[in-house]
MMTF fields as JSON, N, C-alpha, C and O atoms, coordinates in Angstrom:
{
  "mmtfVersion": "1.0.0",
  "mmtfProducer": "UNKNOWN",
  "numBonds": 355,
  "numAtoms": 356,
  "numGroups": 89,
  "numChains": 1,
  "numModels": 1,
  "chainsPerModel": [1],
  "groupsPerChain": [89],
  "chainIdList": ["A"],
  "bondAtomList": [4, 2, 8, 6, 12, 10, 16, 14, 20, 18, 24, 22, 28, 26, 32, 30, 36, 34, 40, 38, 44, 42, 48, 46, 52, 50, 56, 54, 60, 58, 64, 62, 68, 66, 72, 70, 76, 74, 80, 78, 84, 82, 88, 86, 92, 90, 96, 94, 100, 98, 104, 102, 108, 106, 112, 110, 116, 114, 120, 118, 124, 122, 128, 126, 132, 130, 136, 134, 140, 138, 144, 142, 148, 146, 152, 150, 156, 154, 160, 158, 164, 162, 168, 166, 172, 170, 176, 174, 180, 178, 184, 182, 188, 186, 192, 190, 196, 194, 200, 198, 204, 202, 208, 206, 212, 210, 216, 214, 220, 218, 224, 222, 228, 226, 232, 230, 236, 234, 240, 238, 244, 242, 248, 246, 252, 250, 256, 254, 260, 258, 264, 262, 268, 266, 272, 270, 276, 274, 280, 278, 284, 282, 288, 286, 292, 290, 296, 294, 300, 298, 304, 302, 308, 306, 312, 310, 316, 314, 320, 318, 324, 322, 328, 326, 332, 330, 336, 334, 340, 338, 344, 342, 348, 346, 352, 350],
  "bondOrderList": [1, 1, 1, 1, 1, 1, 1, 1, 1, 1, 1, 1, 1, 1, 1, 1, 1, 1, 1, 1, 1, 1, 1, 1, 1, 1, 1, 1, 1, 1, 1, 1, 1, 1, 1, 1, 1, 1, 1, 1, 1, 1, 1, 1, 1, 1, 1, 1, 1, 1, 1, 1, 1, 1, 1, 1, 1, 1, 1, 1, 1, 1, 1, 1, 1, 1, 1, 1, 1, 1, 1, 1, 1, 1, 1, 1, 1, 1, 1, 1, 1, 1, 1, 1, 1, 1, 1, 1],
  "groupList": [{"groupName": "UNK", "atomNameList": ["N", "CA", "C", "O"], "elementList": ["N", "C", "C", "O"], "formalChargeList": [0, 0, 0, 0], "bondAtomList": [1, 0, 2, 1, 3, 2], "bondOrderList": [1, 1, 2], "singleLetterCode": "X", "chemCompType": "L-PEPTIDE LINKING"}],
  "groupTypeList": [0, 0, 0, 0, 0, 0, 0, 0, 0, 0, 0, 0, 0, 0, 0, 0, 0, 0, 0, 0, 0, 0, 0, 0, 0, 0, 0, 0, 0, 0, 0, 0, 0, 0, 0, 0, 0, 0, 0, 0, 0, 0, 0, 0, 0, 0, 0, 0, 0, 0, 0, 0, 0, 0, 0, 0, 0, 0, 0, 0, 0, 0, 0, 0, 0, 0, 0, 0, 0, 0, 0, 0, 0, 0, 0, 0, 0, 0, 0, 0, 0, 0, 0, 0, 0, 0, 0, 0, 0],
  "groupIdList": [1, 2, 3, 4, 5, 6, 7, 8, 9, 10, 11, 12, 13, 14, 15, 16, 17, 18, 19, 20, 21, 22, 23, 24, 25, 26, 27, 28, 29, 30, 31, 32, 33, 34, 35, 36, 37, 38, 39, 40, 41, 42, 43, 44, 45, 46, 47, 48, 49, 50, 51, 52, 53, 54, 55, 56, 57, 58, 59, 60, 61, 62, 63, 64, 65, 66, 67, 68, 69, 70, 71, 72, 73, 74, 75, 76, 77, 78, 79, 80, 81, 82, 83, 84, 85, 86, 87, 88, 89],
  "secStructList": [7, 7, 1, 3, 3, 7, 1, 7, 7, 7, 1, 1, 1, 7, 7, 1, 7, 7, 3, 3, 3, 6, 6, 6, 3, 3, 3, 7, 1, 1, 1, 7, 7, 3, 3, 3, 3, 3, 3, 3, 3, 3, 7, 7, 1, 1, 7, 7, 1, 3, 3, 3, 3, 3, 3, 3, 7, 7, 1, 7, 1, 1, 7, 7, 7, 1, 7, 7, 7, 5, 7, 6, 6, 6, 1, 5, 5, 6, 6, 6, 7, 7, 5, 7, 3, 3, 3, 7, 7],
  "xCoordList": [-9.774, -10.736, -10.588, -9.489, -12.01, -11.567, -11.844, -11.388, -12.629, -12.842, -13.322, -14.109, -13.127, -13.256, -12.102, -11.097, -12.879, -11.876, -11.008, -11.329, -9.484, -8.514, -7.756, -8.441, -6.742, -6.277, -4.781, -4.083, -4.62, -3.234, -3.177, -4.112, -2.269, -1.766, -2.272, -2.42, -2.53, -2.379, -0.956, -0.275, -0.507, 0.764, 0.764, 1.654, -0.391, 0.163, -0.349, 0.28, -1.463, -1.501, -1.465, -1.404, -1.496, -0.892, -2.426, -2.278, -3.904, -4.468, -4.698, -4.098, -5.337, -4.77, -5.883, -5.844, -6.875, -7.673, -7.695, -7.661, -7.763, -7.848, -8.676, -8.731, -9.466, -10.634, -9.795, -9.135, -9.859, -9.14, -10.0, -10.955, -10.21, -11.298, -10.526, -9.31, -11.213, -11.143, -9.443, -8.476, -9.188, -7.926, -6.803, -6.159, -6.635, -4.831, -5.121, -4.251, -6.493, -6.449, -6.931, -7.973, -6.079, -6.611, -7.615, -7.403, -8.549, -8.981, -8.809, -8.746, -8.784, -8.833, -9.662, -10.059, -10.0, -11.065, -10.691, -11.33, -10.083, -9.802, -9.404, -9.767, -8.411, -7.675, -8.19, -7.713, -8.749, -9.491, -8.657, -8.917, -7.459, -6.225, -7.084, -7.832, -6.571, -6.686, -5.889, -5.813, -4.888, -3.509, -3.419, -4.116, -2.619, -2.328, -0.482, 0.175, -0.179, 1.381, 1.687, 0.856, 2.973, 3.086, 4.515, 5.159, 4.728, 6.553, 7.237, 6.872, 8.191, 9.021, 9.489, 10.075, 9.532, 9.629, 10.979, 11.954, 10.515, 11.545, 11.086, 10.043, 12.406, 12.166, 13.39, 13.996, 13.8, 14.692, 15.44, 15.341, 16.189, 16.375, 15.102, 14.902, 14.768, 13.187, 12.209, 11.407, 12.534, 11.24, 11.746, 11.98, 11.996, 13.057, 11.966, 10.925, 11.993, 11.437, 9.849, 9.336, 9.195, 7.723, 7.484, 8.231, 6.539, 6.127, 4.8, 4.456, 4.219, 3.044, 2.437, 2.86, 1.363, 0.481, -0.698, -1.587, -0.494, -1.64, -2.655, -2.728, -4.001, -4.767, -5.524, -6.024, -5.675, -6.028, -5.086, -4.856, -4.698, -3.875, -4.891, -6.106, -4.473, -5.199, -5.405, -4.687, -6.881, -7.797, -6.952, -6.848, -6.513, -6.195, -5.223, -4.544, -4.943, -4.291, -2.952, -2.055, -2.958, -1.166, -0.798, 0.318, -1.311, -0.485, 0.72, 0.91, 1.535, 3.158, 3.644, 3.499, 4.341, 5.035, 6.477, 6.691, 7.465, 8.633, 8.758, 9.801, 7.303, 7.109, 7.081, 6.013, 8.114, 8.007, 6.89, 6.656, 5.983, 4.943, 5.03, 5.57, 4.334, 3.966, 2.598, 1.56, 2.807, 1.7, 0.772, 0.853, -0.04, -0.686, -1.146, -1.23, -1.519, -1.849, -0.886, -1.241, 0.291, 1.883, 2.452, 2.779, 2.487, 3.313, 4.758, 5.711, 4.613, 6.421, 6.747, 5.68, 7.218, 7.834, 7.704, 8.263, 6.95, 6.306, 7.56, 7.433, 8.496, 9.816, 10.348, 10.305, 10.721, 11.801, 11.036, 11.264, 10.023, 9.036, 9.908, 9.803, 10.649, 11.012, 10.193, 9.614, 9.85, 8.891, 9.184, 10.286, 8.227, 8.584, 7.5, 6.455, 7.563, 6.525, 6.36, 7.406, 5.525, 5.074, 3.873, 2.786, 4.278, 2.944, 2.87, 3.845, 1.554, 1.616, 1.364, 1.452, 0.888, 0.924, 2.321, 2.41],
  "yCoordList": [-17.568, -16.546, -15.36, -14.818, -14.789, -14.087, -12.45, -11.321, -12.934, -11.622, -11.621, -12.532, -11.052, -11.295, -10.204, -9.603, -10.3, -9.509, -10.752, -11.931, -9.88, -10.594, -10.287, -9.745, -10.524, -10.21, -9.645, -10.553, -8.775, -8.474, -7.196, -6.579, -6.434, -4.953, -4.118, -4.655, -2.934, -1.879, -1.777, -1.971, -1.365, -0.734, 0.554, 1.054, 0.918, 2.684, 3.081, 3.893, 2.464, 3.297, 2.073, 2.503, 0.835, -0.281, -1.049, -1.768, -0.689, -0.917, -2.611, -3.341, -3.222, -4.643, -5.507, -6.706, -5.129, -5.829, -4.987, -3.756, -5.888, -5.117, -6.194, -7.379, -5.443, -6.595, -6.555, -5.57, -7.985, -8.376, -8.432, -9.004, -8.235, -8.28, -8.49, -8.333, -8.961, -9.258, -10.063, -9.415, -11.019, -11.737, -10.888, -11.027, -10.037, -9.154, -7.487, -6.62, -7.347, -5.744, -5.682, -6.255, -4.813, -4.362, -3.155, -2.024, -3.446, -2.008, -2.362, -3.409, -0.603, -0.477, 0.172, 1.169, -0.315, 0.552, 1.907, 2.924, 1.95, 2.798, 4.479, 5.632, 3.705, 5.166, 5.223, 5.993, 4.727, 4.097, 4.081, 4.921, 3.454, 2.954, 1.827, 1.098, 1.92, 0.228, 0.818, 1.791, -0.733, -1.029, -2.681, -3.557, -2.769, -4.221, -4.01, -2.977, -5.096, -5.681, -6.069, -6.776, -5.727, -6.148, -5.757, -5.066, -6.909, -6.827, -5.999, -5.962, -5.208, -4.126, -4.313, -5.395, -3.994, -4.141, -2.506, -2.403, -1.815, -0.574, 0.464, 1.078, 0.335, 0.924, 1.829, 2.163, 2.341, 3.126, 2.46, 1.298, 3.564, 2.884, 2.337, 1.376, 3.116, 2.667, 1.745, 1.197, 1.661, 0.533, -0.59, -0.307, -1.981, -3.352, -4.115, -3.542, -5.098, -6.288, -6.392, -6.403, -6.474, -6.298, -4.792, -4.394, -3.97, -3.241, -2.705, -3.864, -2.242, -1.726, -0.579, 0.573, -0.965, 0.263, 0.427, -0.346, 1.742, 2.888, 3.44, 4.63, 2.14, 2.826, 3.839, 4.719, 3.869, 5.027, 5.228, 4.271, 6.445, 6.791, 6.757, 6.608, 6.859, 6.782, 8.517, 9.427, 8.432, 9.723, 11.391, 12.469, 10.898, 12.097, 12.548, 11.82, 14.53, 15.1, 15.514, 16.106, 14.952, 15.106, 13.702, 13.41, 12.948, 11.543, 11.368, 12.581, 11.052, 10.613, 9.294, 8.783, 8.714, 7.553, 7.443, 7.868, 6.669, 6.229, 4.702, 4.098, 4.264, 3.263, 3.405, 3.855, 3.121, 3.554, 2.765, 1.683, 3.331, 2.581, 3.571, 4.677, 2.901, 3.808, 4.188, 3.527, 5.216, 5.98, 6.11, 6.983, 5.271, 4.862, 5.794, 5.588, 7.09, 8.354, 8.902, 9.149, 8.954, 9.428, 7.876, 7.771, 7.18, 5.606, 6.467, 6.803, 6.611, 7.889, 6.977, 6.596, 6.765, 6.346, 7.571, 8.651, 7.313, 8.064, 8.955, 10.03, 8.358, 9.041, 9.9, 11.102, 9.664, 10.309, 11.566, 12.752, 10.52, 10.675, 10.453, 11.113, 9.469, 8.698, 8.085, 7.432, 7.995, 6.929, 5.552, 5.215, 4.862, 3.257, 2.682, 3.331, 1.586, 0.677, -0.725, -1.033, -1.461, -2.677, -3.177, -2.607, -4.61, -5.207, -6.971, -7.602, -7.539, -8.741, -8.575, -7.687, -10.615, -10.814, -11.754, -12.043],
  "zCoordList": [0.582, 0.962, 0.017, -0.095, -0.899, -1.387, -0.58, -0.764, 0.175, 1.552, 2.892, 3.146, 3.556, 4.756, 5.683, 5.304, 7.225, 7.861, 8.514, 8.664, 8.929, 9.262, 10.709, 11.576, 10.927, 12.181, 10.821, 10.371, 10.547, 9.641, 9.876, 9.365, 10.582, 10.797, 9.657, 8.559, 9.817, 8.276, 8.404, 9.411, 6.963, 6.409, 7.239, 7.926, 7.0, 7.158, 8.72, 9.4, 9.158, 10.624, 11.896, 13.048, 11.722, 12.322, 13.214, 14.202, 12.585, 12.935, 13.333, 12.545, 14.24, 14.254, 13.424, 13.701, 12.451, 12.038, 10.689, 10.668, 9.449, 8.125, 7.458, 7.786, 6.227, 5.555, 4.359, 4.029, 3.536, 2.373, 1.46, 1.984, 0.599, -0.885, -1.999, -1.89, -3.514, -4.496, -3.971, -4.372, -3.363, -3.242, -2.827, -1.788, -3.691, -3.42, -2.777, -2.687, -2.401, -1.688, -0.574, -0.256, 0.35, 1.82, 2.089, 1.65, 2.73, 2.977, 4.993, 5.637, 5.464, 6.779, 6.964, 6.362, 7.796, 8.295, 9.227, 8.958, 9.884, 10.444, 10.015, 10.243, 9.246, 8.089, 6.56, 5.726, 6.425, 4.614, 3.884, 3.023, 3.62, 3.294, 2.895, 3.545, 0.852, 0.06, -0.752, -1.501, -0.092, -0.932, -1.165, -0.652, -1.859, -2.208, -2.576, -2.704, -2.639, -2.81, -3.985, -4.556, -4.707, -6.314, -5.993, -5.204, -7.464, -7.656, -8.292, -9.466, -8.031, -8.283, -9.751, -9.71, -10.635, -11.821, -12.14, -12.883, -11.434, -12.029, -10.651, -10.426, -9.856, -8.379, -8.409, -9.427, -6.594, -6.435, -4.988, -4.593, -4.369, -3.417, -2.006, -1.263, -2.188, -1.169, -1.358, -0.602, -3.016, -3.494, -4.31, -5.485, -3.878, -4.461, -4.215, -3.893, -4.287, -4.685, -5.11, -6.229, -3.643, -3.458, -2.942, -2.049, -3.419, -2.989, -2.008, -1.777, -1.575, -1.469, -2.244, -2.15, -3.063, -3.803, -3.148, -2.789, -3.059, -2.737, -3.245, -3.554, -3.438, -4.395, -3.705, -4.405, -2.628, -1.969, -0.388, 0.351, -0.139, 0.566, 2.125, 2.0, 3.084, 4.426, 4.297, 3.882, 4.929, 4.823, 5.282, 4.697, 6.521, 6.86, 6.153, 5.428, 6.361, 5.431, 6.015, 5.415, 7.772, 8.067, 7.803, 8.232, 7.328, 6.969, 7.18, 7.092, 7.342, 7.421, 7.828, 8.938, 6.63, 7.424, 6.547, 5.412, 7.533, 7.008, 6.232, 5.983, 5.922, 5.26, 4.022, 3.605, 3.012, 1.592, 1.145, 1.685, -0.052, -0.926, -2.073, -2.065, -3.152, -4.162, -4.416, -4.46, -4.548, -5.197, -6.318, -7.182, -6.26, -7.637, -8.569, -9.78, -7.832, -8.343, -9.754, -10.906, -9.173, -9.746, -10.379, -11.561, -9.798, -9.83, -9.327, -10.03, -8.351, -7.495, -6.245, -5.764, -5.942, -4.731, -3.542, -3.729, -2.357, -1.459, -0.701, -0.115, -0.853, -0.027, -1.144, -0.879, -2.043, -2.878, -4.013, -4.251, -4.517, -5.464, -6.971, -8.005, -6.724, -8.286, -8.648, -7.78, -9.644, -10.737, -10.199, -9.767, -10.253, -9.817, -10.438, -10.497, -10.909, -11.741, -10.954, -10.383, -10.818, -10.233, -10.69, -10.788, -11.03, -11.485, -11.105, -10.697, -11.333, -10.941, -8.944, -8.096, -9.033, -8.141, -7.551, -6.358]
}
């Protein structure tokens, strides 16, 4: 499937239905959070193997979570804000 909606949690606000497009990206509907997953290439302690990237962050502006991702904006790691690189599926 290269899109369609799903029954798969959001990362960031735990909504229980998220739509998948172009194969590897989520959008939610709820929080407008589109991220996709890629392999850690040069991380920190928060960000190892697979990551989550944030090509767009969920709308609202108190956002907060203890879910590390990176920041596609910066390429920073959302907790620390070290540089982190990820690529591939």
């Amino acid at each position: 499937m290269s899109y369609g909606l799903v029954k798969e949690k959001c990362y960031f606000c735990g909504q229980e239905e998220t739509l998948i497009f172009n194969e590897h990206y989520t959008f939610c509907p709820e929080c407008s959070a589109i991220y996709t997953s890629m392999m850690v290439i040069e991380g920190c302690d928060h960000i190892k193997g697979n990551a989550i990237i944030a090509l767009r962050k969920p709308w609202w502006k108190n956002f907060e979570t203890d879910s590390p991702f990176i920041d596609e904006d910066g390429e920073v790691c959302s907790i620390c804000g070290t540089g982190c690189v990820a690529d591939g599926w």
